[in-house]
DSSP file (Angstrom, degrees, kcal/mol; ACC not computed):
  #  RESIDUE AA STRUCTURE BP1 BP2  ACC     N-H-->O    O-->H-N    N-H-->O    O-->H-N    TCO  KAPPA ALPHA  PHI   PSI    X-CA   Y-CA   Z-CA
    1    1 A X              0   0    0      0, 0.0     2,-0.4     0, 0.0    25,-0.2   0.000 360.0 360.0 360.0 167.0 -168.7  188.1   38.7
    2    2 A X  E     -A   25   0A   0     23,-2.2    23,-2.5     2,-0.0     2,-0.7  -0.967 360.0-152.9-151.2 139.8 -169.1  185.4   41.0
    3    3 A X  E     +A   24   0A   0     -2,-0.4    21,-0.2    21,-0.2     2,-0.2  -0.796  28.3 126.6-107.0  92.6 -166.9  183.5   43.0
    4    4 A X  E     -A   23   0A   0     19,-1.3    19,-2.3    -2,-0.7     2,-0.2  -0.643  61.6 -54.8-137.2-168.7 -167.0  179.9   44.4
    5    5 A X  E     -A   22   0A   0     17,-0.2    17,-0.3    -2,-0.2    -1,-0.1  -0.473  39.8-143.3 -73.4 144.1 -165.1  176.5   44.7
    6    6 A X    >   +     0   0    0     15,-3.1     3,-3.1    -2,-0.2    -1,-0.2   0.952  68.3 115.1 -68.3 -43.9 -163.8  174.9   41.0
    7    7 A X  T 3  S+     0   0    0     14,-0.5     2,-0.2     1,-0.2    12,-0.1   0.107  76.6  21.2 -25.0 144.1 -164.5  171.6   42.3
    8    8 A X  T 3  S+     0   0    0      1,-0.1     2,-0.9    10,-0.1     3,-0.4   0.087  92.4  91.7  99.2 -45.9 -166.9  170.4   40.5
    9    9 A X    <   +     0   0    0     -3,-3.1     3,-0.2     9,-0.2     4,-0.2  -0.672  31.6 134.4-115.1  83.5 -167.2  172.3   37.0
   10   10 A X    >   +     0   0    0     -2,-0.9     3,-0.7     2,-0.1     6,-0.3   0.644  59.3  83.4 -65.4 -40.5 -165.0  170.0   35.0
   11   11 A X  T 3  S+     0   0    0     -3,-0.4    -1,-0.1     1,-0.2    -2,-0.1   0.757  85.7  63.5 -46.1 -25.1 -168.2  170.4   32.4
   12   12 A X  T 3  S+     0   0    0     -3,-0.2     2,-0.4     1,-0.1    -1,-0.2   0.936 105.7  32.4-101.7 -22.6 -166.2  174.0   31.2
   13   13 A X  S X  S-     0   0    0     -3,-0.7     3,-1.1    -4,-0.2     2,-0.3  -0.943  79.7-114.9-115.9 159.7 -163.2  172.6   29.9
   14   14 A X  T 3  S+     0   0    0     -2,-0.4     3,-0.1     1,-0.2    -3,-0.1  -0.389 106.0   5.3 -62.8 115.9 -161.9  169.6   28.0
   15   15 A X  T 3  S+     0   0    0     -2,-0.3     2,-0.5     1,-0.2    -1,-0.2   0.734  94.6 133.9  85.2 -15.7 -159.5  167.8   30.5
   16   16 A X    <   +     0   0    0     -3,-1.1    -1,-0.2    -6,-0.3    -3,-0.2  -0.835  22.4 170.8 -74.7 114.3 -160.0  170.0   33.6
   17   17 A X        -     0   0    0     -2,-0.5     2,-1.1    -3,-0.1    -7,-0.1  -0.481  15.0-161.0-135.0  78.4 -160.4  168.5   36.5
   18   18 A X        +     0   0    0      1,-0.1    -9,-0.2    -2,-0.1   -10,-0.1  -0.474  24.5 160.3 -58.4  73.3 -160.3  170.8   39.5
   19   19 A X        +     0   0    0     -2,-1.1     2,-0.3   -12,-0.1    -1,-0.1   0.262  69.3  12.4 -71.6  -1.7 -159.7  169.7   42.9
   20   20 A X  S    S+     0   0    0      2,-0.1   -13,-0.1   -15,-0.0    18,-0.0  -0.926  89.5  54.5-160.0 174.5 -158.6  172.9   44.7
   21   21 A X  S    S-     0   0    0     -2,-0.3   -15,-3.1   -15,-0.1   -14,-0.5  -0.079  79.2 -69.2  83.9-171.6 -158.5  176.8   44.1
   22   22 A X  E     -AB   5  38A   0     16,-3.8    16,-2.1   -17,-0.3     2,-0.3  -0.750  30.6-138.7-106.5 147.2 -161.6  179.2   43.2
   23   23 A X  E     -A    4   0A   0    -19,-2.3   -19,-1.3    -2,-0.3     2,-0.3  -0.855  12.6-172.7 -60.0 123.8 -164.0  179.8   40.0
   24   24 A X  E     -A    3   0A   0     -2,-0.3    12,-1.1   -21,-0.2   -21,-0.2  -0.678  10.2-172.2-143.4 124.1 -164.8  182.9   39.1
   25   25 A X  E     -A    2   0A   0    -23,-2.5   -23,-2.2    -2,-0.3    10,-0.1  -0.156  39.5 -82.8 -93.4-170.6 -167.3  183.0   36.4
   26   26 A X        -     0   0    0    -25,-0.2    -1,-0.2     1,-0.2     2,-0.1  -0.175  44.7-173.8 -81.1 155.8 -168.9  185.9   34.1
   27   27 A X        +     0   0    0      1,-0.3    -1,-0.2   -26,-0.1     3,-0.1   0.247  62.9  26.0-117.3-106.3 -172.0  187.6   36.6
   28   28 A X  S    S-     0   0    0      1,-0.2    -1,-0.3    -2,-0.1     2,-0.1   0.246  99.8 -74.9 -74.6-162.6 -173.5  189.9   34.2
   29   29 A X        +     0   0    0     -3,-0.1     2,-0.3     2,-0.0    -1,-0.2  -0.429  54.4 155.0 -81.0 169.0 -173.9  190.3   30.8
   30   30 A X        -     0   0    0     -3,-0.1     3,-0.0    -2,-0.1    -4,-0.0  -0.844  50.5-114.8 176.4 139.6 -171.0  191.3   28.9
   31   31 A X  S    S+     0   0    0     -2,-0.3    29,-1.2     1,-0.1     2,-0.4   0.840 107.7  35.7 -53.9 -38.0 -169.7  190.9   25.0
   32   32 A X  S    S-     0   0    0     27,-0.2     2,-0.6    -3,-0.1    27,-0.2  -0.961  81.0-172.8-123.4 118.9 -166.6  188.7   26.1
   33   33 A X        -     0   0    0     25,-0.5    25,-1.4    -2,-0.4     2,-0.2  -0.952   3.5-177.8-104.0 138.1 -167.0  186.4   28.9
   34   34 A X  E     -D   57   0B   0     -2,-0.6     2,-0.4    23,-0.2    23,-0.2  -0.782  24.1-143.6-136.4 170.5 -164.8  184.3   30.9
   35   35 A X  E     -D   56   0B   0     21,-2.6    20,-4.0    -2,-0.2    21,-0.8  -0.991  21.3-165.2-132.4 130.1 -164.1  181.9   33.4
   36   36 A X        -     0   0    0    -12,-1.1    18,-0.2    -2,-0.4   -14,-0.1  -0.694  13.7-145.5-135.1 106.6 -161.3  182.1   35.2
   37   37 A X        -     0   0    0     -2,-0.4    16,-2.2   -14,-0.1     2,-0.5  -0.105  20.7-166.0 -30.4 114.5 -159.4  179.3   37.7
   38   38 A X  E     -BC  22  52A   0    -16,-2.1   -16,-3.8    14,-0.2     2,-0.4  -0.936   5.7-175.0-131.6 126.2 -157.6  181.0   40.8
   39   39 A X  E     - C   0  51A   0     12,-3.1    12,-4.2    -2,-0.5     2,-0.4  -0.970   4.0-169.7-135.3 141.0 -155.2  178.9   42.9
   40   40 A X  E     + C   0  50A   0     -2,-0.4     2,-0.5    10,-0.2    10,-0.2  -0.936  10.3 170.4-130.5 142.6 -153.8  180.3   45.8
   41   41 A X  E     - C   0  49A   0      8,-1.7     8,-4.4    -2,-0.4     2,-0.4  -0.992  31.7-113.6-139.3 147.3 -150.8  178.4   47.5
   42   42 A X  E     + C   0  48A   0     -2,-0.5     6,-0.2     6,-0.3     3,-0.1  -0.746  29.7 172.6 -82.5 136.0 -148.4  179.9   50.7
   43   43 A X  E     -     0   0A   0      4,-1.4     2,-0.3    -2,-0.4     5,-0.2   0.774  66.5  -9.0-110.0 -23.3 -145.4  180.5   50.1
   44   44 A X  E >  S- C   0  47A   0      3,-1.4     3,-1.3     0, 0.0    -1,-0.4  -0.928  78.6 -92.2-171.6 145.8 -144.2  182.3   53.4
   45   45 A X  T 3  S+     0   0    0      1,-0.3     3,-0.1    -2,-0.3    -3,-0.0   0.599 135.6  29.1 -80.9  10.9 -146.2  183.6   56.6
   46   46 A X  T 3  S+     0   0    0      1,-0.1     2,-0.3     2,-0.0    -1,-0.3   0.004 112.4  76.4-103.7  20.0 -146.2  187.0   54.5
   47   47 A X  E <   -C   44   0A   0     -3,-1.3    -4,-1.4     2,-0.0    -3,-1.4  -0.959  50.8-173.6-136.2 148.1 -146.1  185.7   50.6
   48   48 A X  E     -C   42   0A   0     -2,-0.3     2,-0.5    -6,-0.2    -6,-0.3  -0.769  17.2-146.9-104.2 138.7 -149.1  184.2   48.5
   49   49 A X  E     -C   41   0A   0     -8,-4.4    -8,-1.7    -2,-0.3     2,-0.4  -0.915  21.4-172.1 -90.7 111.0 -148.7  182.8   45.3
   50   50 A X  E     -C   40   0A   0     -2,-0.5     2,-0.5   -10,-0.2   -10,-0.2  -0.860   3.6-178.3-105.9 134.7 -151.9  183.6   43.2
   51   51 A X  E     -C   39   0A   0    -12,-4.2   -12,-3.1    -2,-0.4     2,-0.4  -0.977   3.2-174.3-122.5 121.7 -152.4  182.1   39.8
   52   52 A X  E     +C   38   0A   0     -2,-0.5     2,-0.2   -14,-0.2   -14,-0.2  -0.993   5.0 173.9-142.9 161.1 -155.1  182.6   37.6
   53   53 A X        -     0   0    0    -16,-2.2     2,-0.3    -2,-0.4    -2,-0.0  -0.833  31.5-107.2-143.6 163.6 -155.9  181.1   34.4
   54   54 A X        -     0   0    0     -2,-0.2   -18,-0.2     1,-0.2     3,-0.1  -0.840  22.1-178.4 -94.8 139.8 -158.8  181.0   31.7
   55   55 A X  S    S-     0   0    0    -20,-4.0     2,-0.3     1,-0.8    -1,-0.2   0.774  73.6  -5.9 -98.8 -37.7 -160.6  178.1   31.6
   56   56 A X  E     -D   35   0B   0    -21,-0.8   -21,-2.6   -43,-0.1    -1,-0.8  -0.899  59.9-160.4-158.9 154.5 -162.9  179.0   28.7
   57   57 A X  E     +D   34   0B   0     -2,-0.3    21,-0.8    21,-0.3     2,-0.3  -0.897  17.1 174.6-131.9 129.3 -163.1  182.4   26.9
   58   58 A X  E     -E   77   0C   0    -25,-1.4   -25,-0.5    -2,-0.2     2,-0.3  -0.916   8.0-170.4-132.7-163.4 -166.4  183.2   24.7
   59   59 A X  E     -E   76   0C   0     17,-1.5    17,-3.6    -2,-0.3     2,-0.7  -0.952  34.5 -87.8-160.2 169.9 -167.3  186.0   23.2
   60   60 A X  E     +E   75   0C   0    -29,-1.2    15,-0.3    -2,-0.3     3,-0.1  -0.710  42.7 161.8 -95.6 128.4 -170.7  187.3   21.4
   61   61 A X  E     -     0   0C   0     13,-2.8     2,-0.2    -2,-0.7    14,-0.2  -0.088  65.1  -4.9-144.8  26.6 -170.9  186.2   17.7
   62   62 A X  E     -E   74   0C   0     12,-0.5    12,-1.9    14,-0.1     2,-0.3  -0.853  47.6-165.3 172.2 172.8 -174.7  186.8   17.6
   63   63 A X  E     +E   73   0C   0     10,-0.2     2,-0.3    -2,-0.2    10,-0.3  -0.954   4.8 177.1-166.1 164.5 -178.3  187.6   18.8
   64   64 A X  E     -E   72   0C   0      8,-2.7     8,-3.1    -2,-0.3    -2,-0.0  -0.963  52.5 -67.6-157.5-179.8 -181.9  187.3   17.9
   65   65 A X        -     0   0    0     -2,-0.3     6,-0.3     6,-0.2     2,-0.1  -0.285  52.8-120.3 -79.8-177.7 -184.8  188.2   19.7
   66   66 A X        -     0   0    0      4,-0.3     3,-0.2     1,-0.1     4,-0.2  -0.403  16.2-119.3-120.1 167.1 -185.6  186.1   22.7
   67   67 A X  S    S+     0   0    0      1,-0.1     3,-0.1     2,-0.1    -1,-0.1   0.697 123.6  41.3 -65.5 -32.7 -188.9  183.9   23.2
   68   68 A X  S    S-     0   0    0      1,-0.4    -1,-0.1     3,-0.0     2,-0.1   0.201 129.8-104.6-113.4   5.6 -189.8  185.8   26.2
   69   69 A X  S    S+     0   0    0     -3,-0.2    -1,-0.4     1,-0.1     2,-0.4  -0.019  85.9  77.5  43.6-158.2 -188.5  189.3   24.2
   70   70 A X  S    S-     0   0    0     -4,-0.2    -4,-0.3    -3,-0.1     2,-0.3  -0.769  96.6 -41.1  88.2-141.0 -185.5  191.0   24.9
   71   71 A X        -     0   0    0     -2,-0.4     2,-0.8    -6,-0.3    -6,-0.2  -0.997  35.8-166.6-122.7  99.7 -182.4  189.5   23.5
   72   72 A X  E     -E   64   0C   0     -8,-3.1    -8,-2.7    -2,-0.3     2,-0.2  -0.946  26.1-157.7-119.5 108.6 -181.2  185.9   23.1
   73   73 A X  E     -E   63   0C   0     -2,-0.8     2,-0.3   -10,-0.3   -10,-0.2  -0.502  13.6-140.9 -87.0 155.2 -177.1  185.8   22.1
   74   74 A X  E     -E   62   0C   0    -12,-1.9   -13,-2.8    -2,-0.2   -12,-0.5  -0.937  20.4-160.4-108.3 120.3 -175.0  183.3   20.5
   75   75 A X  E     -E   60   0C   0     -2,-0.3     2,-0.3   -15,-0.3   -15,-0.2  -0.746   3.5-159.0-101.8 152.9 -171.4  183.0   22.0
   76   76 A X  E     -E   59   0C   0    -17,-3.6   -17,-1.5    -2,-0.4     2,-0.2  -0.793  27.6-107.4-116.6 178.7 -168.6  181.5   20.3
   77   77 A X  E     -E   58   0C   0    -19,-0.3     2,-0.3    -2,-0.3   -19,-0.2  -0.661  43.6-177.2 -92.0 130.1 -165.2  180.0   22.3
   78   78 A X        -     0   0    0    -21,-0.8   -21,-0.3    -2,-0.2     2,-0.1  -0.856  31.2 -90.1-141.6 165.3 -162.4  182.3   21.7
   79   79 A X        -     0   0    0     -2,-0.3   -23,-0.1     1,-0.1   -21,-0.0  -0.746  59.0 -85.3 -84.9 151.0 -158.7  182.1   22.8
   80   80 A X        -     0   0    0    -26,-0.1     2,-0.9    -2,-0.1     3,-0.1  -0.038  26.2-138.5 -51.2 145.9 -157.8  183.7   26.2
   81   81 A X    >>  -     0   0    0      1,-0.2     4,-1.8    -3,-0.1     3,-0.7  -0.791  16.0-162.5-101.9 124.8 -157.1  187.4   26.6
   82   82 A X  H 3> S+     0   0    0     -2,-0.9     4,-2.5     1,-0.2    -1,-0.2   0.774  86.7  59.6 -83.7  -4.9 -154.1  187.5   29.1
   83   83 A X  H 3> S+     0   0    0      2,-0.2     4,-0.6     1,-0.2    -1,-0.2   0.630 100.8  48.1-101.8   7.2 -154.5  190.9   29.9
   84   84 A X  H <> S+     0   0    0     -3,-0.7     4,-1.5     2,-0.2    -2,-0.2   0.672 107.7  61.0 -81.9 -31.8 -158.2  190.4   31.3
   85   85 A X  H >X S+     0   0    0     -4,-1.8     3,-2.5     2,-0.2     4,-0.7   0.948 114.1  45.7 -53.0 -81.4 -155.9  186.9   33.4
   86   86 A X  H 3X S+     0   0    0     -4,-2.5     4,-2.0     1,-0.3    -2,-0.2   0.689 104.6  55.6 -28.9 -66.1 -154.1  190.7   34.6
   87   87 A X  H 3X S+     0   0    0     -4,-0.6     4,-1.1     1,-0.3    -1,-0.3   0.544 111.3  41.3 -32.4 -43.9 -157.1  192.3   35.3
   88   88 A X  H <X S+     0   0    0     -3,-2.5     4,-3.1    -4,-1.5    -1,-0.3   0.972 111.5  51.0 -60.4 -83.0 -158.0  189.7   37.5
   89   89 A X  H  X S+     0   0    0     -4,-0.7     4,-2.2     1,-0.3    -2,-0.2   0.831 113.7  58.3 -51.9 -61.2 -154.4  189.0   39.5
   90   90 A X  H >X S+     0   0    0     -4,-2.0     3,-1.2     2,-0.2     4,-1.2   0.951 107.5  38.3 -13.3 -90.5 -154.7  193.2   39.9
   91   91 A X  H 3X S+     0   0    0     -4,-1.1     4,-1.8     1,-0.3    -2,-0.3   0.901 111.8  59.4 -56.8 -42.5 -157.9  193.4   41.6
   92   92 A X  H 3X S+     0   0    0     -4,-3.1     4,-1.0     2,-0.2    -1,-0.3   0.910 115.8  36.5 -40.5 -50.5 -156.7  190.1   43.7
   93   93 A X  H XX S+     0   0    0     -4,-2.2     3,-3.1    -3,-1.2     4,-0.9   0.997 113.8  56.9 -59.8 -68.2 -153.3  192.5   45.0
   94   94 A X  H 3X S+     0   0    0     -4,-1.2     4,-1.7     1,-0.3    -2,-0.2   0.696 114.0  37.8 -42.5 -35.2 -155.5  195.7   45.2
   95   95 A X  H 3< S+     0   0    0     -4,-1.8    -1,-0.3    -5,-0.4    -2,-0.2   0.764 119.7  47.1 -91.0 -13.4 -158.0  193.8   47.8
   96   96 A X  H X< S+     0   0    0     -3,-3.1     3,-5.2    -4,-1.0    -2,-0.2   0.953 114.8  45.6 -59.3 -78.2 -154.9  191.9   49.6
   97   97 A X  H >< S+     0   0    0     -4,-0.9     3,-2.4     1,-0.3    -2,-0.1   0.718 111.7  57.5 -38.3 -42.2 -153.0  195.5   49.8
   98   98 A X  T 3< S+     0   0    0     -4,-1.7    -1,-0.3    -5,-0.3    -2,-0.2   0.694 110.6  44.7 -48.9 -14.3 -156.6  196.9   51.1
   99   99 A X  T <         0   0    0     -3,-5.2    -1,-0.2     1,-0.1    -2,-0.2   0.318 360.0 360.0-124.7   9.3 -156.6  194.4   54.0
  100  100 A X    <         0   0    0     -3,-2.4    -1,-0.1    -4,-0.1    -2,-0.1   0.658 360.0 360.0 -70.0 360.0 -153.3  194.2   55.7
């Protein structure tokens, strides 16, 4: 996965308009991908808040062979899974806890 500023990709949802926090979109391939908005605010000189949210969900709902061979997939827009949003907010504690 990969990890930059949201500013800027408004293009992935309807109504998004991102002025602060992190992206982090889908790296490799993988049958369900997502993108998911991470806002971090201080709450305290020892508490974070971290939020993350799906901005767009897709998932793979075809493939045919590529021009170039290989594989060329179709992805469709799916509702979010909140327990990949976990998944995320996890590995976010687990690298804090790794770095106090």
């Amino acid at each position: 996965m990969l990890l930059g500023q949201a500013a800027g990709h408004d293009f992935l949802a309807r109504g998004w308009h991102p002025t602060n926090g992190f992206l982090l979109q889908p790296g490799i391939f993988s049958p369900y991908r997502a993108y998911f908005h991470i806002v971090v605010v201080p709450l305290a000189s020892n508490l974070t808040q971290v939020t993350v949210r799906t901005i767009k969900a897709e998932a793979v709902s075809g493939r045919e062979p590529g021009v170039h061979g290989g594989w060329a997939f179709h992805f469709k827009t799916i509702r979010p899974i909140p327990e990949e949003e976990e998944k995320v907010e996890a590995a976010i504690a687990a690298e804090l806890t790794m770095h106090k």
